[in-house]
C-alpha positions as CSV (number, residue, x, y, z in Angstrom):
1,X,8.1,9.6,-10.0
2,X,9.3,7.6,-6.9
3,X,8.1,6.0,-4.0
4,X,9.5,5.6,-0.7
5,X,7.3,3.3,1.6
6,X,8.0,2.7,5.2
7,X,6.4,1.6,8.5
8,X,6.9,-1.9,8.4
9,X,7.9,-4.3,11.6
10,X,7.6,-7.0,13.7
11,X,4.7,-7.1,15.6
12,X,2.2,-9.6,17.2
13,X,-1.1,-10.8,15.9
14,X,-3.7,-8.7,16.9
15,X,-1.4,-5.9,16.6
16,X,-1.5,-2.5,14.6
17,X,0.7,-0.8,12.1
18,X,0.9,1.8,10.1
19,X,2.5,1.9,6.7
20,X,3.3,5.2,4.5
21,X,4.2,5.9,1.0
22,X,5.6,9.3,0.1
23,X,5.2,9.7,-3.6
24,X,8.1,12.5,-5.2
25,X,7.6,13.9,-8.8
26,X,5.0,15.0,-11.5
27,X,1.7,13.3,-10.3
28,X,-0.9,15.3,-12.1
29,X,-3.2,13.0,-13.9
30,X,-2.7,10.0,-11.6
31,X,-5.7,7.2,-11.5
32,X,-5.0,5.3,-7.9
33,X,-2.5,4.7,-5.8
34,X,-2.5,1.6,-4.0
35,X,-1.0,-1.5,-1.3
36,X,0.0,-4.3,-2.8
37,X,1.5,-7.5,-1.0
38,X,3.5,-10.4,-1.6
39,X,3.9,-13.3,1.4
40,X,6.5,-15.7,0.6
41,X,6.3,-18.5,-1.9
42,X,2.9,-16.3,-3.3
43,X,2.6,-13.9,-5.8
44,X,2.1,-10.0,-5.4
45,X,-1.9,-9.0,-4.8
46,X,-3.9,-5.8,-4.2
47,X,-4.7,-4.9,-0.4
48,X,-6.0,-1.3,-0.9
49,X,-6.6,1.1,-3.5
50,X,-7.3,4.4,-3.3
51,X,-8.6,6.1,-6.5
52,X,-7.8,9.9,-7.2
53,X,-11.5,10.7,-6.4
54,X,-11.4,9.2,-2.9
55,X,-13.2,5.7,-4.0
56,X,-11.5,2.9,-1.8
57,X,-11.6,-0.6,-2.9
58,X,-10.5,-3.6,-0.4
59,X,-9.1,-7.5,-0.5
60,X,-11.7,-9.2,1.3
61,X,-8.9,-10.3,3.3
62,X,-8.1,-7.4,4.9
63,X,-11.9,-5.6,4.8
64,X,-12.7,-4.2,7.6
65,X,-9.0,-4.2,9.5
66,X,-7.3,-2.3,7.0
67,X,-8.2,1.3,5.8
68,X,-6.4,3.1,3.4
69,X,-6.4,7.1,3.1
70,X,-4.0,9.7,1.3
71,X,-2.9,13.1,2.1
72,X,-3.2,15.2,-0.9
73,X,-0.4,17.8,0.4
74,X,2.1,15.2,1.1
75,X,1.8,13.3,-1.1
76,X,1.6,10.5,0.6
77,X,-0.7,7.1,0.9
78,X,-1.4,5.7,4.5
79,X,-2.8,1.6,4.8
80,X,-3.6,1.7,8.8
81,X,-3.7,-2.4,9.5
82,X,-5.4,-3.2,12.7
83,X,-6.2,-6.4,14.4
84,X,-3.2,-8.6,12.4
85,X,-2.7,-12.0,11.5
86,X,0.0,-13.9,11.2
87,X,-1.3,-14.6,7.1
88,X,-1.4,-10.7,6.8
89,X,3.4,-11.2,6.8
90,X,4.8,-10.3,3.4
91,X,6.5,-7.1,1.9
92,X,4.0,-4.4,1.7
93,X,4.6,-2.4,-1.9
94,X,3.1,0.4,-2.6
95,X,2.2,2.2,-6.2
96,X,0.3,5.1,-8.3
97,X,-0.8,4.4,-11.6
98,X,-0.3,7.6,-13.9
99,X,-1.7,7.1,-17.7
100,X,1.2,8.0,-19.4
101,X,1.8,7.7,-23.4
102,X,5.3,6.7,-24.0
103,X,6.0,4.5,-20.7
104,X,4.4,2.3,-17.8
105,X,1.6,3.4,-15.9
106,X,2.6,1.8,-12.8
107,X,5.4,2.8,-10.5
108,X,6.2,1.2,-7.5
109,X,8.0,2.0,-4.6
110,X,10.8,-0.5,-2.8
111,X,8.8,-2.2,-0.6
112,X,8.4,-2.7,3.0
113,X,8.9,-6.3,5.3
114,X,5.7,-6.9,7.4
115,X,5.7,-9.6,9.7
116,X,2.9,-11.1,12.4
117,X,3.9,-13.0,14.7
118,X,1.2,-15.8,16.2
């Protein structure tokens, strides 16, 4: 399985952007997929989930500005981030969790810089 995200920028607070993960491979079976962040100095923490049946789940950081959906043809998970702030910088990972037997669960794709400018 791989993950190729993109979407990320530059842009100023108050801003939109839209990030997307296309997921290649086997992904039968998957749990969630999900946005995960990391801002400099900090470590890596959920933004968004989305579970296989739809369910959503939210950092109450980002609830309410940030929605995440997935296109089950594609493939691929959207996080649409509205109304930025400058605390909401950092590279943007995304993953899908897939129980699997003899490996890791979690894959994760390469990342992508988001930065707000004040």
């Amino acid at each position: 399985v791989q993950l190729q995200a993109s979407g990320g920028g530059l842009v100023q607070a108050g801003g939109s952007l839209r990030l997307s993960c296309t997921v290649s491979g086997n992904i039968s079976g998957f749990k969630s997929m999900g946005w995960y962040r990391q801002a400099p100095g900090k470590q890596r923490e959920m933004a968004a989930v989305i579970t296989s049946g739809g369910s959503t789940n939210y950092a109450g950081s980002v609830k309410g500005r940030f929605t995440i959906s997935r296109d089950n043809v594609d493939n691929t998970v959207y996080l649409q981030m509205n109304s930025l702030k400058a605390e909401d910088t950092g590279v943007y990972y995304c993953n899908i969790i897939i129980p699997r037997i003899l490996s890791s669960d979690v894959d994760w794709g390469q990342g992508t810089q988001v930065t707000v400018s004040s």
